[in-house]
ZAMARGU-4260 file (C-alpha; in steps of 0.2 Angstrom, whole numbers, plus 5000, padded with zeros to 4 digits):
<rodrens>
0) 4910/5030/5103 | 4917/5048/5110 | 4912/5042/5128 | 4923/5024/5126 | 4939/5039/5123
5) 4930/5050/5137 | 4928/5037/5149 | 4946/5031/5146 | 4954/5046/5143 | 4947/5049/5162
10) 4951/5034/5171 | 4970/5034/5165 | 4971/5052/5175 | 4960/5047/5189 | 4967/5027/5191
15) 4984/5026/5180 | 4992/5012/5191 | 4975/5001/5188 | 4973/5007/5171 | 4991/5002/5166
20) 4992/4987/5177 | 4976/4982/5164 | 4985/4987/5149 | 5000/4975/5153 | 4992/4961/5154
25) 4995/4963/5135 | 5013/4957/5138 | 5020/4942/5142 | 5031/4945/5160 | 5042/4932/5168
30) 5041/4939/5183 | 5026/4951/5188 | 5028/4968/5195 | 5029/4975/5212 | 5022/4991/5209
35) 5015/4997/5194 | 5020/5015/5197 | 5037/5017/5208 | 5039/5038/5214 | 5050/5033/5225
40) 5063/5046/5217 | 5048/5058/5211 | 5050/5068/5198 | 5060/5052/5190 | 5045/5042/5190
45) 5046/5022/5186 | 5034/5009/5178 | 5033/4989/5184 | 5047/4989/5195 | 5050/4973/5201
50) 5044/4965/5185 | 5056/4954/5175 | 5052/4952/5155 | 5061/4951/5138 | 5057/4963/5125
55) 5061/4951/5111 | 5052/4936/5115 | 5039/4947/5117 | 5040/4954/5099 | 5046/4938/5092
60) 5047/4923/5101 | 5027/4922/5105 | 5019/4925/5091 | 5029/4910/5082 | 5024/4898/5097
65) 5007/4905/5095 | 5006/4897/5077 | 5009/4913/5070 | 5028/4909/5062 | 5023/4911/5041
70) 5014/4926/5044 | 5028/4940/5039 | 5033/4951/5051 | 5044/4963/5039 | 5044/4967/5021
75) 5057/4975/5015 | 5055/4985/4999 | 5067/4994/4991 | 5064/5008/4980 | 5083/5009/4978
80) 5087/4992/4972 | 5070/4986/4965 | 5069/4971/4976 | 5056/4966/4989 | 5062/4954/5003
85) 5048/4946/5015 | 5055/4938/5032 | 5040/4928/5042 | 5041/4926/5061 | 5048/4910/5060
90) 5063/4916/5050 | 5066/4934/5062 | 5066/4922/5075 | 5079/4911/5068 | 5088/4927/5059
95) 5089/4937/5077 | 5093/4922/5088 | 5108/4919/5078 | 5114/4935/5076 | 5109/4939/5098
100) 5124/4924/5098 | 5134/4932/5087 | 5136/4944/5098 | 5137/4935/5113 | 5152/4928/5108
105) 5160/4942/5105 | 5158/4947/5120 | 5142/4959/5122 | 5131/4953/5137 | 5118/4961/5147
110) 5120/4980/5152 | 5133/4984/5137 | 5129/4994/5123 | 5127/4992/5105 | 5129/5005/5092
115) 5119/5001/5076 | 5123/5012/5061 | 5116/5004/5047 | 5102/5007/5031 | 5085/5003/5031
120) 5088/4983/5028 | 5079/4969/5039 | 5096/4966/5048 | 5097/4983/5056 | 5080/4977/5065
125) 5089/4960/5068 | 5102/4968/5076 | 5090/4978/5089 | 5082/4964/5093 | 5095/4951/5095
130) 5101/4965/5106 | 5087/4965/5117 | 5088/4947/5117 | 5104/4949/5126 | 5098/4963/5138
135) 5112/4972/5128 | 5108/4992/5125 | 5107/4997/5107 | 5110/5015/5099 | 5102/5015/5083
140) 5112/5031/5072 | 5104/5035/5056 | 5113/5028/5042 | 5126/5040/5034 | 5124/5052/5050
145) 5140/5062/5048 | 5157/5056/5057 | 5160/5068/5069 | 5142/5065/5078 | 5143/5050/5076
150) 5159/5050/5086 | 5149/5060/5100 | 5138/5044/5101 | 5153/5033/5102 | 5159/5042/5116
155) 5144/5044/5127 | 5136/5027/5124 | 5153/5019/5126 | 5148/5003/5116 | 5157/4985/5115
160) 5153/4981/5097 | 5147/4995/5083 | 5135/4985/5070 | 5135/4995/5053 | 5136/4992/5033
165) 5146/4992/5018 | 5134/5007/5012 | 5119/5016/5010 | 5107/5018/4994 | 5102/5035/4991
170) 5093/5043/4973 | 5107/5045/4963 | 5121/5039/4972 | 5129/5024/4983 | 5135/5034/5001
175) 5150/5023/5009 | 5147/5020/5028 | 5166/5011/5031 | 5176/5028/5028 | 5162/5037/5038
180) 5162/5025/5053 | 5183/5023/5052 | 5184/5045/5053 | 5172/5042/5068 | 5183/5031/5077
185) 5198/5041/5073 | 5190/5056/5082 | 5182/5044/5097 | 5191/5044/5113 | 5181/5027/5116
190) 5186/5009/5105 | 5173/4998/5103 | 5183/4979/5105 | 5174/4975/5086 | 5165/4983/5070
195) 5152/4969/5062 | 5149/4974/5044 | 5135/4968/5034 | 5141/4968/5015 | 5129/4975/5004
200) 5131/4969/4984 | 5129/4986/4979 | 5148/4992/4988 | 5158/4981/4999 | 5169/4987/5011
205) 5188/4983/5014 | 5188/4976/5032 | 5200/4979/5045 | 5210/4969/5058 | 5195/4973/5070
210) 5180/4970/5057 | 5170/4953/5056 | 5158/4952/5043 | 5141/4949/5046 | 5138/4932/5037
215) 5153/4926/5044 | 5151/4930/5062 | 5131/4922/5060 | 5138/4906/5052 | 5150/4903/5066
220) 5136/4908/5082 | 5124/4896/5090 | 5108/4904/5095 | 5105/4913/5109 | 5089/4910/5121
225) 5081/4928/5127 | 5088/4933/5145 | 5077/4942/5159 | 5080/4959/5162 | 5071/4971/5174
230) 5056/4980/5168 | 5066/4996/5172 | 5083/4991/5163 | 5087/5001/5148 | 5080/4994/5130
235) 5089/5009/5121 | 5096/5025/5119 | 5090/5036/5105 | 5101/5053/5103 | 5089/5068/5096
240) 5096/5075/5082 | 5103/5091/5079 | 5111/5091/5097 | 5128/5103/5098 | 5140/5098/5112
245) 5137/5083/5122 | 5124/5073/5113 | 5108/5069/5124 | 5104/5052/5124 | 5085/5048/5127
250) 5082/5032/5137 | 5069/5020/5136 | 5065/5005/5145 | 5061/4986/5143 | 5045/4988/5153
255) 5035/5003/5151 | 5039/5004/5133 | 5033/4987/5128 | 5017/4989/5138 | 5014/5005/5129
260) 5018/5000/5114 | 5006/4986/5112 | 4992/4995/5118 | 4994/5010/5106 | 4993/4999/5092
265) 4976/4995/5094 | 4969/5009/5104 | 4977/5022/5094 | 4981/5014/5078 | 4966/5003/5075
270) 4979/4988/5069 | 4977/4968/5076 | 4988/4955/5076 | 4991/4951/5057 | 4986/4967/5049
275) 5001/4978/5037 | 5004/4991/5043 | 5017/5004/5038 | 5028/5018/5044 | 5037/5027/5032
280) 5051/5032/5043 | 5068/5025/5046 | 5075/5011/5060 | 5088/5028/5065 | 5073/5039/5071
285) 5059/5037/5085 | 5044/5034/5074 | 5056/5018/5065 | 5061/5014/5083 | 5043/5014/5091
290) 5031/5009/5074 | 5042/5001/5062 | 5051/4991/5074 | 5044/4986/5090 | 5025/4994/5092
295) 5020/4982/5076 | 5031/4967/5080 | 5026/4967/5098 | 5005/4966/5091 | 5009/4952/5079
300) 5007/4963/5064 | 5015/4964/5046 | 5027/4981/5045 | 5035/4987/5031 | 5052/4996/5027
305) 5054/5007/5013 | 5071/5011/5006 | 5068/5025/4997 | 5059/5043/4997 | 5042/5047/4993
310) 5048/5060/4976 | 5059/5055/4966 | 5060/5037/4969 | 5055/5038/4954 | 5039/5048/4957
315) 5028/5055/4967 | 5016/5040/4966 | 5030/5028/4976 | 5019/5027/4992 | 5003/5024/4985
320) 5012/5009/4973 | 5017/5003/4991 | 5000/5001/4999 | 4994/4994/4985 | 5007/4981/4982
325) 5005/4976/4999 | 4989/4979/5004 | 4992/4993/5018 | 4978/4993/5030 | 4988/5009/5041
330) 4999/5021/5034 | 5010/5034/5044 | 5022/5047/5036 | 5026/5064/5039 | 5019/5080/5033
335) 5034/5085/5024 | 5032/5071/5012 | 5015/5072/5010 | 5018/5090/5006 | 5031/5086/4993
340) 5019/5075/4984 | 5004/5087/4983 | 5018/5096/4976 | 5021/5087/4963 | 5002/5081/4960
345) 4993/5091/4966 | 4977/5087/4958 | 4981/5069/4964 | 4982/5060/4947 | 4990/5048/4953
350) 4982/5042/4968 | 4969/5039/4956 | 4978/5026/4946 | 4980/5015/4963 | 4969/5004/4971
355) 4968/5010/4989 | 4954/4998/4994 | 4965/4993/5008 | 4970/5008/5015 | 4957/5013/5031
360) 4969/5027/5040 | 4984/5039/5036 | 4994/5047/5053 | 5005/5060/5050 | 5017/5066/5064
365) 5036/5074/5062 | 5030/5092/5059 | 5013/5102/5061 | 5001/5096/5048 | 4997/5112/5040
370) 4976/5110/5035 | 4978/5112/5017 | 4988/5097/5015 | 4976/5087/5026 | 4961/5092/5017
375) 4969/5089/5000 | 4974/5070/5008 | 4956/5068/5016 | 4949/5072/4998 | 4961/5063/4986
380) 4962/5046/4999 | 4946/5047/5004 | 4952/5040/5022 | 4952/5049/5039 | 4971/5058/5041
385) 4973/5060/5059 | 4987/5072/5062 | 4994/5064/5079 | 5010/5075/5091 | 5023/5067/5100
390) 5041/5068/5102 | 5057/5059/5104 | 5056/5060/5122 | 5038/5052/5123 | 5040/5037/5113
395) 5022/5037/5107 | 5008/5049/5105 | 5003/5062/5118 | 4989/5067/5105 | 4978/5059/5092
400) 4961/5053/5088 | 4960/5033/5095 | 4954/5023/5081 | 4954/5008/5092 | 4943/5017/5106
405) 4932/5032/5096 | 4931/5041/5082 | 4928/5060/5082 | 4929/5075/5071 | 4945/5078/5062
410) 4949/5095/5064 | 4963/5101/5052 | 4975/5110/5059 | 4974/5103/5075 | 4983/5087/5082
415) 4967/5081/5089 | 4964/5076/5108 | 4975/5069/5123 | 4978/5052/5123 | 4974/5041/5138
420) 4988/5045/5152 | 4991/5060/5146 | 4986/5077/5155 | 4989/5092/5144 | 4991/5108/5148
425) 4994/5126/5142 | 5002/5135/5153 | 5007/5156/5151 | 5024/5164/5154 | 5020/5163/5173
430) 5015/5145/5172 | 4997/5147/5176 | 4985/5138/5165 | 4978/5148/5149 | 4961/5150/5146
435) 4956/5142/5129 | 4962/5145/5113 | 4977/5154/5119 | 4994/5153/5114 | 5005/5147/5127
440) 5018/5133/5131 | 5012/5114/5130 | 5017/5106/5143 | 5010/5088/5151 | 5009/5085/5170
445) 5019/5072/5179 | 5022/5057/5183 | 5021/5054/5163 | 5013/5037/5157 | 5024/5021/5154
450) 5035/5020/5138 | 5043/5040/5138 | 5059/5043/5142 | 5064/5042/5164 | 5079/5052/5160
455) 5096/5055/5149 | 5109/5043/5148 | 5120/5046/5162 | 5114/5065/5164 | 5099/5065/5177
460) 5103/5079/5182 | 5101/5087/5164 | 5086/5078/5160 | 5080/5089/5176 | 5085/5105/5167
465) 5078/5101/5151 | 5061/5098/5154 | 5056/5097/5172 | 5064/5113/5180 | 5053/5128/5169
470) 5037/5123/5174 | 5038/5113/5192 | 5026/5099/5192 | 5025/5095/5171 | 5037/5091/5158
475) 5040/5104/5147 | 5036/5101/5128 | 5047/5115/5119 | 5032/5114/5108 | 5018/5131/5108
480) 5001/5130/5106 | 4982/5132/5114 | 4970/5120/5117 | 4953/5126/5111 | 4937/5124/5116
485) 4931/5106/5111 | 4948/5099/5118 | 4959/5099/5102 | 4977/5102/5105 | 4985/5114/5091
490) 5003/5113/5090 | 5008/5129/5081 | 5028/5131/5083 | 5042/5129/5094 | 5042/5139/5110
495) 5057/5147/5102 | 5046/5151/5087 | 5035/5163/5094 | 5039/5179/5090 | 5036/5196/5096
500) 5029/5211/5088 | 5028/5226/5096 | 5024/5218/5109 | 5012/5207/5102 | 5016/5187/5103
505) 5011/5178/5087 | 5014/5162/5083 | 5024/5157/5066 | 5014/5142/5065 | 4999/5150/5062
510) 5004/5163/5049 | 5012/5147/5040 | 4993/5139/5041 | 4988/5154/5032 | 5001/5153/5018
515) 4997/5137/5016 | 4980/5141/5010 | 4987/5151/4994 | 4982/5140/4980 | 5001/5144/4971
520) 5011/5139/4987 | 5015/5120/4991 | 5026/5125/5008 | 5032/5136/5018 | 5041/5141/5035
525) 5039/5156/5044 | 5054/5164/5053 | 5057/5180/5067 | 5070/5190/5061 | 5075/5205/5071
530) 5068/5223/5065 | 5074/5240/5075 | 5056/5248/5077 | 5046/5232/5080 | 5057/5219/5089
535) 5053/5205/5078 | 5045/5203/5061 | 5041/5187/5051 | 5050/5181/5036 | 5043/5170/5023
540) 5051/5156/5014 | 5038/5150/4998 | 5039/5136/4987 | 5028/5136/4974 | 5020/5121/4967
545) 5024/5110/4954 | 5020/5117/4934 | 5020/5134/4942 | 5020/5150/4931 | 5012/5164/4938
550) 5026/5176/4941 | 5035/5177/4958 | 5032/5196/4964 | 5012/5193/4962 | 5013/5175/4972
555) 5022/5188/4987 | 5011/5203/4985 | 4995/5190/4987 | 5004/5180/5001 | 5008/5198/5011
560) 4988/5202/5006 | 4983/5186/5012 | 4991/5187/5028 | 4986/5206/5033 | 4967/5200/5029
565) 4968/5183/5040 | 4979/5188/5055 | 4978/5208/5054 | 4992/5219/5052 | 4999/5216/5070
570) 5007/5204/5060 | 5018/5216/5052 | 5022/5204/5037 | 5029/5212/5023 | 5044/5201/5016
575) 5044/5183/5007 | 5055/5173/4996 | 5050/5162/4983 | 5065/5147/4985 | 5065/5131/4975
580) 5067/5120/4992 | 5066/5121/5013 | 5081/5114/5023 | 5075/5099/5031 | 5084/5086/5044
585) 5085/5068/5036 | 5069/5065/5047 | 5059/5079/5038 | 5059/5094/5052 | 5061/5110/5043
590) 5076/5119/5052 | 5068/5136/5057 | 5081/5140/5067 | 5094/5139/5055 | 5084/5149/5042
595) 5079/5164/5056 | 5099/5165/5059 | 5103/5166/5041 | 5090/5180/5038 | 5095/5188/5053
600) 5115/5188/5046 | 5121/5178/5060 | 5136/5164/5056 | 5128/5150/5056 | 5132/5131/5056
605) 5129/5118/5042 | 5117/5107/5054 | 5123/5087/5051 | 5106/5081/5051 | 5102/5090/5037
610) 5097/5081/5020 | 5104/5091/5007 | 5118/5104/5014 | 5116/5115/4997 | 5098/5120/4999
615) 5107/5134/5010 | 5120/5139/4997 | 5103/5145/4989 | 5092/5153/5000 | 5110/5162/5007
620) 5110/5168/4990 | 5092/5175/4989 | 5097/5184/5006 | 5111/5194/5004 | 5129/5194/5007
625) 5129/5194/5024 | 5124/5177/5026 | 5140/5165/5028 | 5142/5149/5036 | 5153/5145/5048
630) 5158/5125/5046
</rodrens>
């Protein structure tokens, strides 16, 4: 089975354009390509130009003319509200076409933008696709994104029509998106002509004079038939979180991404048209944009959305209560919430009290999959967890083990292998290739494969500084790493998380891996704060697990022990705080930066994608005075 992935992973490097051209035959095009890779405008490389499709019908439209319309495509359950809602083909058909008109009558057509700020419901996925139905662009904003970023989106996407709710359901409280969206548009320089509101039971919304509401607006529309667009017209733009200043707005198109897309579902995911799979994301990030939405709708499978969080909704036995209520053949979730519920079951209880039959694969992506947790999950499931690495800007996996093509070795710790198309590289501070199992920065030579990002929304020329100008040739990752001698990618840090001491580059990643290990600590996050003699030294950032007793002072004398034994004392680590939580983004990403500036008694600013702004009120408060925050 290795050699099906080694012959594959070979002939997408030495062939892509008839290796591709093979992989879209998966789609349905109404027009067929003139050439399959266009590098006419090298380093902006383009897929299928010359090819006319339409991502909705591909999703939708063929599966129910295939006989497939009572299968469900979504199931919607809701933690939050205690209600589970199943929507076949047929009806997302029906529900999208009459919401694409909806829109088309008020005037959105091909080319305009969308902004969609709305909960994890079924009609936030109606909305996208009744926009791509149209040819129209959508935004998807995370639900309950704060105003002022949100007004940054309004600004640079410049949409006709902003489709949100009445609210958002969150443990322990109902979150009002109206007064949100209204401070947003205050602050915008840019008026959308209309706001479509879907009512939510739980808190409606006062409408305006330029407000329709959703049923309303439905009632009164005809449906909409899909409408060719290019294979190179945009599907969407997805702004990447935490961005200060001008937003940057990540493109992808109709062509590439479907293509890639549906081939990734069963090459990498091991999933066929029918089969439940679930991503435990939300419709506002990549992973709900790429494998919630359109990566399991375009290959005819069942996919699930969660409203809710894997702890405290109302335990830490929420997910597997989910796979088992539906019969989850493919899970993917992030590390950080499979950390949480070791956390708080540790000795996996309650896994126990579930039947998993179903379950053949967990993926994990979002943040580095620290070993311990993968082990613990690999023992409790029973079930290979495949850590897989990608990014906003790549749309799907650069690297993971292809249930679909081979199976190999899970190495914990590791991300697994390239994926077909992709041509990993580690390069040194000179860009020169690193010999393996060194530390350097990950970076993937061009053209990239179809279904990543060609550029920024209106910003080539940024899109050339961020990732194509450091390292001529390849797309720089940000991410660090090596690549050792089987051919496993390890993704340790951020390139701006390596840290040096005395000289000696180390990466935070890896002394996090060794944390990890400690049998008292749940999670952790390693960052360089500034020392006078050595440059940099880590800081450590522990939470300890659930039912813990032992007394804090032994937990960070064993941790400091722990480290100087693994790495060595060129690590220099002397200092670690016990804290109740980590700052995370809504998406999960534990904000390093913001931690390494609060240790290091910079100002800093209360990030708006973060989940819970008080976190930092605490761990300020186990640092000293000098930490404050400015805004």
């Amino acid at each position: 089975m290795a050699d099906a992935y080694a012959q594959a992973y070979a002939r997408s490097l030495r062939e892509p354009e008839a290796f591709w051209a093979e992989a879209a035959e998966q789609i349905d095009w109404i027009s067929r390509w003139q050439r399959v890779l266009d590098d006419t405008r090298a380093p902006f490389y383009r897929w299928f130009t010359g090819g006319t499709l339409n991502t909705c019908f591909n999703a939708v439209d063929r599966h129910v003319r295939a006989g497939r319309g009572q299968q469900p495509a979504l199931i919607h359950d809701s933690a939050m509200t205690g209600r589970c809602r199943v929507v076949t083909y047929a009806e997302l058909l029906d529900l999208t076409s009459r919401f694409a008109g909806a829109l088309a009558a008020l005037g959105v057509g091909k080319g305009d933008r969308v902004i969609i700020y709305m909960p994890m419901v079924p009609e936030a996925v109606v909305a996208m696709l009744a926009c791509a139905r149209l040819g129209a662009v959508h935004s998807v904003v995370f639900g309950g994104f704060a105003a002022n970023e949100l007004a940054k989106r309004i600004d640079d996407a410049t949409p006709r029509v902003i489709v949100t709710a009445s609210c958002g359901l969150e443990p322990g409280r109902v979150q009002a998106y109206k007064p949100l969206l209204e401070t947003a548009l205050a602050e915008a320089a840019h008026a959308p002509s209309t706001c479509i509101v879907l009512q939510r039971p739980e808190l409606e919304a006062e409408l305006g004079p330029r407000d329709v509401d959703w049923d309303e607006a439905v009632a009164a529309a005809a449906p909409h038939d899909c409408v060719p667009v290019a294979a190179i017209d945009p599907l969407y733009i997805l702004y990447t979180s935490g961005t200060t200043g001008q937003p940057k707005g990540i493109v992808r198109d109709n062509g590439g991404h479907a293509v890639a897309l549906s081939w990734t579902m069963k090459a990498v995911y091991g999933v066929d048209a029918g089969d439940v799979y679930w991503a435990a994301s939300d419709v506002g990030w990549v992973v709900g944009h790429s494998y919630i939405v359109y990566g399991p709708l375009l290959a005819g499978c069942t996919s699930v959305m969660f409203e809710g969080k894997p702890v405290g909704t109302p335990d830490a036995g929420t997910f597997w209560r989910v796979v088992e209520r539906h019969r989850v053949e493919v899970m993917f979730t992030a590390p950080t919430a499979l950390r949480a519920i070791r956390r708080e079951d540790p000795a996996g209880e309650l896994i126990g009290r579930h039947d998993l039959s179903s379950l053949e694969a967990l993926f994990l992506a979002g943040e580095r999959s620290d070993p311990e947790t993968v082990n613990w999950a690999l023992d409790k499931l029973g079930v290979p967890v495949i850590d897989h690495w990608w990014q906003t800007e790549t749309g799907w996996p650069i690297t993971s083990i292809p249930r679909g093509l081979a199976t190999f070795d899970i190495r914990p710790g590791s991300a697994n292998k390239p994926m077909p198309g992709w041509d990993v590289v580690v390069l040194d501070e000179q860009g020169r290739p690193a010999e393996r199992g060194r530390i350097g920065a990950i970076a993937c030579r061009l053209p990239l494969p179809p279904g990543t990002s060609p550029t920024l929304w209106n910003a080539d020329e940024r899109f050339r500084e961020a990732y194509l100008t450091q390292f001529p040739g390849y797309y720089a990752t940000g991410d660090a790493g090596c690549i050792d001698e089987a051919g496993y990618v390890h993704v340790l840090t951020r390139t701006d998380d390596v840290i040096n001491v005395a000289g000696h580059r180390l990466s935070t990643g890896a002394i996090e891996e060794v944390l990890a290990s400690h049998p008292d600590i749940a999670e952790c996050a390693v960052a360089g704060v500034r020392d006078e003699i050595k440059g940099q030294v880590p800081l450590a950032f522990l939470c300890t697990k659930a039912g813990h007793r032992r007394d804090e002072t032994e937990v960070v004398r064993e941790a400091v022990a722990l480290v100087r034994d693994r790495i060595g004392p060129v690590a220099a680590f002397k200092r670690a705080l016990v804290v109740e939580r980590l700052p995370k983004t809504r998406s999960g990403k534990i904000l390093r930066g913001t931690l390494r500036r609060m240790a290091d008694g910079e100002p800093y600013t209360v990030p708006a994608t973060i989940d819970d702004p008080a976190i930092l009120d605490e761990i300020a408060a186990k640092l000293g005075p000098r930490t404050t925050p400015t805004g």
